[in-house]
C-alpha positions as CSV (number, residue, x, y, z in Angstrom):
1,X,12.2,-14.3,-1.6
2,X,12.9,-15.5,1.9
3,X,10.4,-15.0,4.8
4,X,11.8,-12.8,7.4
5,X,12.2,-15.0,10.8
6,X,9.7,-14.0,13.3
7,X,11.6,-11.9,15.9
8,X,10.8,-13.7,19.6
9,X,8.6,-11.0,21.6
10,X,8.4,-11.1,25.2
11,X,4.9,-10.8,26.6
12,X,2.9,-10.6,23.1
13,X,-0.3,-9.6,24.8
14,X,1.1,-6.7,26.4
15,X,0.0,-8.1,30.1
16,X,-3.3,-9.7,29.4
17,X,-3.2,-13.2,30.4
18,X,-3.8,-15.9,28.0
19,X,-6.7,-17.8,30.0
20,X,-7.2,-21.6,29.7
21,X,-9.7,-22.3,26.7
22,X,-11.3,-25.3,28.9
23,X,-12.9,-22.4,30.7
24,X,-15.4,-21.9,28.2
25,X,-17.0,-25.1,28.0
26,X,-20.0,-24.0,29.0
27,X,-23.1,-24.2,26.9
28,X,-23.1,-20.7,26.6
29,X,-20.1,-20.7,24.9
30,X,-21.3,-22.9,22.3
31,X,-22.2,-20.6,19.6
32,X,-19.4,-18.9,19.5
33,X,-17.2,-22.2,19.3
34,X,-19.2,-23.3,16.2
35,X,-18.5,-20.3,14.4
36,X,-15.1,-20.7,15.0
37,X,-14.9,-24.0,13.9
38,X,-16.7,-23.6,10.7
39,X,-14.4,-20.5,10.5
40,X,-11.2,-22.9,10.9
41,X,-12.9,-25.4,8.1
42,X,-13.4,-23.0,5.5
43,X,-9.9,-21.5,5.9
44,X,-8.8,-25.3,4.6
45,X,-10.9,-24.7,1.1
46,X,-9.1,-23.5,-2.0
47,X,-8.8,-20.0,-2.5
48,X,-10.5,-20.0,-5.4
49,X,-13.7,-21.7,-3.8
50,X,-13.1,-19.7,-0.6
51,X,-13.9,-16.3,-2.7
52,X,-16.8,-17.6,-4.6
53,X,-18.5,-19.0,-1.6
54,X,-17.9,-15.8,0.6
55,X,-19.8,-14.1,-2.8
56,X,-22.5,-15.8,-2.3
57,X,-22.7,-15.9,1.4
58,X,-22.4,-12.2,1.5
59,X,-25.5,-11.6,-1.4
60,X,-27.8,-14.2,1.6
61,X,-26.7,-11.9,4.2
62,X,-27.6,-8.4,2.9
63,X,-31.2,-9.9,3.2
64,X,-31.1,-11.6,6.0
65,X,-29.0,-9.1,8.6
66,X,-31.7,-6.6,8.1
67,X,-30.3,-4.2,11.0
68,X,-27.1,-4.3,9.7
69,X,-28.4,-3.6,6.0
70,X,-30.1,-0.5,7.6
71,X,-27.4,0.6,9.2
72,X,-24.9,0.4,6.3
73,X,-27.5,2.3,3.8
74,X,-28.0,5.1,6.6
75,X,-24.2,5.6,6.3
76,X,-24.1,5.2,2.6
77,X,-26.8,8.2,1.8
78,X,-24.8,10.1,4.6
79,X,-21.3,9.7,2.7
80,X,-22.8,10.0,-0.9
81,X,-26.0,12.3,-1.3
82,X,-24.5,12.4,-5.4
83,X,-25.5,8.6,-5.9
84,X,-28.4,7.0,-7.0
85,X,-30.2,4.9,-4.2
86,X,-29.8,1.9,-6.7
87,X,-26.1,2.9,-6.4
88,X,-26.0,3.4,-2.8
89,X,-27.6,-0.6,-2.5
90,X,-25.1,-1.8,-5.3
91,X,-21.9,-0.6,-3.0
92,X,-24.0,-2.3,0.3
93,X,-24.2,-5.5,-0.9
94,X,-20.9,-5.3,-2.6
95,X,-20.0,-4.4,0.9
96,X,-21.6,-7.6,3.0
97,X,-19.7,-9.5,0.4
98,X,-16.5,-7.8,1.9
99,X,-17.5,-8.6,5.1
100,X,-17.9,-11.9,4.9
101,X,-14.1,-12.1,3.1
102,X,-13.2,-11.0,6.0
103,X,-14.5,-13.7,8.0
104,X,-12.4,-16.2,5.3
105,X,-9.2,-13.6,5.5
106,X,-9.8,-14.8,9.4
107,X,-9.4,-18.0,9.3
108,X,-5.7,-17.2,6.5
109,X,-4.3,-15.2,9.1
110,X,-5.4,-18.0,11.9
111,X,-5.0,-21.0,10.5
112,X,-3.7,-21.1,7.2
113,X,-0.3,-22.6,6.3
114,X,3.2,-20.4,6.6
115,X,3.8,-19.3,2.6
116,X,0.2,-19.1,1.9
117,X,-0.6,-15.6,2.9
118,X,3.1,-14.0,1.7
119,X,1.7,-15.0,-1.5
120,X,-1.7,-13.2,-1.4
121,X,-0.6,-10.1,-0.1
122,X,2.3,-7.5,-1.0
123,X,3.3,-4.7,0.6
124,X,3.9,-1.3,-0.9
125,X,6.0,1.2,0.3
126,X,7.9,-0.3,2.1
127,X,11.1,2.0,1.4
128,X,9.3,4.6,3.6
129,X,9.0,2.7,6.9
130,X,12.8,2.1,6.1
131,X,13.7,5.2,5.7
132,X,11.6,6.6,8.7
133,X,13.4,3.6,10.7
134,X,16.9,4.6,9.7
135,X,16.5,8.7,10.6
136,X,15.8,6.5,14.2
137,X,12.7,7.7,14.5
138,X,9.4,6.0,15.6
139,X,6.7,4.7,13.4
140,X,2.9,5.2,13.6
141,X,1.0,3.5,10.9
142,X,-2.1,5.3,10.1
143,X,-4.8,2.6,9.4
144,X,-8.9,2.5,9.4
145,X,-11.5,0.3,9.6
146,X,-11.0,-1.7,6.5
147,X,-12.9,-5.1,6.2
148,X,-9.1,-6.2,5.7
149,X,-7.7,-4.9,8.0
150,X,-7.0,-8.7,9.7
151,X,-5.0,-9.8,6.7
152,X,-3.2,-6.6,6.4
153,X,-1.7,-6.8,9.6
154,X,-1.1,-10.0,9.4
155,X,1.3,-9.2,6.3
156,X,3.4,-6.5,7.9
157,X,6.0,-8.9,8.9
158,X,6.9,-8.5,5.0
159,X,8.5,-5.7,5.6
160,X,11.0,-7.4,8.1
161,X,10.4,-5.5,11.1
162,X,8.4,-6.1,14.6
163,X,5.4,-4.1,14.9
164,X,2.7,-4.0,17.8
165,X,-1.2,-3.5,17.2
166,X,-3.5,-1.5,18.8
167,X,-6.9,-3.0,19.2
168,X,-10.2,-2.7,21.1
169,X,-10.9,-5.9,22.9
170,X,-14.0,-7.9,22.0
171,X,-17.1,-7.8,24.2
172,X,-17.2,-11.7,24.5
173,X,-14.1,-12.8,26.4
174,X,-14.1,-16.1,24.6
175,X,-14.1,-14.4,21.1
176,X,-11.2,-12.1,22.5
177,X,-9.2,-15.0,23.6
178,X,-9.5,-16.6,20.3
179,X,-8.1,-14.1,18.3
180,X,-5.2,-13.3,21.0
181,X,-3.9,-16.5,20.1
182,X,-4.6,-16.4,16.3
183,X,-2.9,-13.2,15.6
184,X,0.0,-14.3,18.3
185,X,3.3,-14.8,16.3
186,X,2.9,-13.3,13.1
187,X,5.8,-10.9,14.6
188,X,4.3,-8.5,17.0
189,X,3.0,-7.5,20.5
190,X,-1.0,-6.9,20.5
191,X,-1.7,-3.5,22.8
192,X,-5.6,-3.2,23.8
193,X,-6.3,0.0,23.8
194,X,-6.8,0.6,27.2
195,X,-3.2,0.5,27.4
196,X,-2.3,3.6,25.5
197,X,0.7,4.7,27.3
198,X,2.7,1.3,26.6
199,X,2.6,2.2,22.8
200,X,3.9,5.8,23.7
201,X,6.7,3.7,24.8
202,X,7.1,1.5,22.0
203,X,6.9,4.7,19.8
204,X,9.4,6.4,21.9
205,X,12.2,3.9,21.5
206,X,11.8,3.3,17.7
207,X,8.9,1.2,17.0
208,X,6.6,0.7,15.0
209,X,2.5,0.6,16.1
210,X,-0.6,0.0,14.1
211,X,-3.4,2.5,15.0
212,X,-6.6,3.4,13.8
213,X,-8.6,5.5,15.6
214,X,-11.2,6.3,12.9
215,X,-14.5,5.2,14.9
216,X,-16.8,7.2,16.5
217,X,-15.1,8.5,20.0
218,X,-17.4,10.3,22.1
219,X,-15.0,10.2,25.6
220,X,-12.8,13.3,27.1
221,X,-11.6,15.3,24.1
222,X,-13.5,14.5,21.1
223,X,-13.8,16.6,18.5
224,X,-16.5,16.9,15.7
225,X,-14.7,17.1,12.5
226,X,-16.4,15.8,8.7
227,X,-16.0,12.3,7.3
228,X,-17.5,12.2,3.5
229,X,-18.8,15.2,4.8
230,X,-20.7,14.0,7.6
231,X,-20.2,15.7,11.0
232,X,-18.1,13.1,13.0
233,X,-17.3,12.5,16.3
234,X,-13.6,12.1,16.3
235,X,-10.7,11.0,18.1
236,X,-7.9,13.9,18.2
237,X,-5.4,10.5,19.7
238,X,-2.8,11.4,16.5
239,X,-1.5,14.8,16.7
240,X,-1.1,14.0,20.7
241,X,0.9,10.8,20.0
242,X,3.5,12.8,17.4
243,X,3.3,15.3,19.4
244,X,4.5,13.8,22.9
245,X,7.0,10.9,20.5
246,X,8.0,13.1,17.6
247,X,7.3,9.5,15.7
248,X,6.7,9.6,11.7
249,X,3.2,9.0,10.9
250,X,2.6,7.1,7.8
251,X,-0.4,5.8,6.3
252,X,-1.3,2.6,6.3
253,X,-4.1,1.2,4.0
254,X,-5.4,-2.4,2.7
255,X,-6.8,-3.1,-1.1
256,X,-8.8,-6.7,-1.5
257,X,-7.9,-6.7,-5.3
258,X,-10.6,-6.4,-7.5
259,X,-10.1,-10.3,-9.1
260,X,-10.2,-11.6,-5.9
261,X,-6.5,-13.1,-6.6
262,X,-5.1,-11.3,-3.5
263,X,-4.0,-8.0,-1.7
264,X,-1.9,-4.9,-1.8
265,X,-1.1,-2.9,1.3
266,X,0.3,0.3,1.0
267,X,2.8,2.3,3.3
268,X,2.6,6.2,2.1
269,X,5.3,8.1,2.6
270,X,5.7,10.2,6.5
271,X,3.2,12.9,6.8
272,X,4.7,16.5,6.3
273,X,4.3,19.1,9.2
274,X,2.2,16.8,11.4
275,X,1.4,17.6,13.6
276,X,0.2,21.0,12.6
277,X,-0.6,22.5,15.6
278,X,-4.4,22.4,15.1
279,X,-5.9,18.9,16.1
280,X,-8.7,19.2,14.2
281,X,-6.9,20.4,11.1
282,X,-4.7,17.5,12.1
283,X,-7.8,14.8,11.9
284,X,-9.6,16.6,9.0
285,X,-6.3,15.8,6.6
286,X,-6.4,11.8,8.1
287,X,-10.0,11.8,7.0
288,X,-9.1,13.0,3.3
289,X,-6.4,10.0,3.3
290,X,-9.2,8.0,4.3
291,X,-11.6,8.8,2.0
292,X,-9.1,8.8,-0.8
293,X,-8.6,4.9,0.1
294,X,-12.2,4.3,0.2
295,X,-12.7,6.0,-3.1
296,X,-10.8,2.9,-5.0
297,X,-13.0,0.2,-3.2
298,X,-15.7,1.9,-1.1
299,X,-17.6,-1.6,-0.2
300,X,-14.4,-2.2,1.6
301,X,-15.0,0.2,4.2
302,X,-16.5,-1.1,7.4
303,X,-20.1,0.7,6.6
304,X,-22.1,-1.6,8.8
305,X,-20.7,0.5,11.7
306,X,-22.7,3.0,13.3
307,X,-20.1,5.8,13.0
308,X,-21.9,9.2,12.4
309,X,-24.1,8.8,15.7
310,X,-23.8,12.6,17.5
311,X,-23.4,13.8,20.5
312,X,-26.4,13.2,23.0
313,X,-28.9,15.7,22.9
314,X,-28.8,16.4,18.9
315,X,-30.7,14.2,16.0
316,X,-29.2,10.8,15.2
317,X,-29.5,9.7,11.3
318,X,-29.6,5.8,13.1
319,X,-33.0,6.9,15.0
320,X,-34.6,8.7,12.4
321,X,-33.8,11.6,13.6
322,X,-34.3,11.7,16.9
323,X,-32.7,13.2,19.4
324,X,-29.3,11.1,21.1
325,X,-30.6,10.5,24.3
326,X,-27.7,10.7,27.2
327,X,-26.9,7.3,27.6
């Protein structure tokens, strides 16, 4: 099958500017060029080798990112109260694994050769998008934080449309700029997120926008609605963005396959009477899509993310129970 031509996009970064890269020669900047070096190296590796290395990376780092480790097992008895604790550690390190994948899946998406991804990764579903596309409508597709999620973007071209991404811009401006120009031509426009009303735009003249507003939100308008059933501060975005484009929302979710031998990304089909009216009701039935996703490889999940931290003033699992403090 023929790779769809990447469509030309005027201004890719949506208005942030590409800066010079021989601004961060500093030695400041050094650690964060080494990573990306060794990143760009090991994205040259077999396949094969690439997956049994990140294995055995991922098995060194649950005991040696002991925050992150704590963090992930907090979540995990949060989300699962019905497992064993030798279960709950089994699915954590299964999980660090995943997330040093993703660090390989990185450097695919980056640097890897033009065939070599298409022939990891199918997607699924792909007669919904179409068919959503063709009533002229909009697309919104539904995501979460997967520890794929970089190589499931990165296949939506597949399907033969443009697409833009929503994303949070890294804290480190070198890191940010580095990943502006690796995910730059695989056939869409990058949004950050602070730029929300330019995707209401995209959506309202037929588009099609990756979003996934799953983490913790505490700003103007969050609600608390369960995840796993675990209170959750939540982000309500979804049933305002139907709302205000009348777009078809359709989930969007990445599976690592279990043999290592690649990846399937599924499209569901549009989401029936959304929105409902209710926003919570709204974010409660994205959460059960979610979890439903999780449920067929939970260590893919990003776990290592602080996302059931409460509002200030009540007990936060992260603190032992102490009270969120304002800031």
């Amino acid at each position: 099958m023929m790779r769809p031509a990447t469509p030309i996009i005027e201004d890719p970064t949506c208005g942030v500017p590409l800066v010079p890269l021989r601004r961060f020669l500093a030695p400041r900047w050094w650690p964060v060029w080494t990573g990306f070096a060794i990143v760009r190296l090991l994205a040259a590796l077999p396949w094969a080798f690439q997956g049994a290395l990140a294995r055995a990376l991922g098995s060194l780092a649950w005991y040696l990112a002991r925050r992150d480790r704590r963090t992930t097992l907090i979540n995990l008895r949060l989300a699962y109260p019905g497992k064993t604790e030798r279960e709950r550690r089994a699915i954590g390190q299964r999980h660090f694994r995943s997330l040093v994948y993703s660090l390989f899946e990185t450097g695919l998406v980056w640097f890897g050769r033009r065939g070599r991804l298409e022939r990891l990764a199918r997607v699924e579903g792909r007669e919904h998008l179409a068919a959503a596309l063709a009533a002229g409508r909009g697309v919104l597709l539904l995501g979460a934080h997967f520890t794929t999620n970089e190589i499931a973007a990165a296949a939506l071209p597949q399907t033969g449309h443009a697409y833009d991404i929503m994303y949070k811009r890294a804290g480190n401006e070198l890191v940010h700029q580095l990943a502006l120009r690796g995910r730059l031509g695989r056939g869409g426009r990058l949004i950050p997120s602070d730029k929300f009303v330019e995707m209401l735009k995209v959506l309202k003249r037929g588009g099609i926008v990756l979003y996934a507003p799953d983490q913790r939100f505490d700003a103007d308008g969050a609600i608390i609605v369960p995840l796993f059933g675990v209170p959750a501060l939540s982000n309500p975005g979804t049933t305002f963005i139907a709302r205000a484009t009348r777009c078809a929302v359709l989930p969007f979710f990445p599976l690592r396959l279990a043999d290592g031998s690649g990846y399937v990304m599924r499209i569901g089909a549009p989401l029936a009477d959304f929105p409902s009216g209710d926003s919570a009701r709204d974010v409660a039935r994205y959460h059960a899509l979610i979890e439903d996703a999780v449920a067929a490889a939970p260590e893919q999940y990003l776990w290592s993310y602080k996302r059931f931290r409460p509002p200030p003033g009540q007990p936060d699992p992260y603190r032992g129970g102490l009270l969120r403090g304002r800031s």
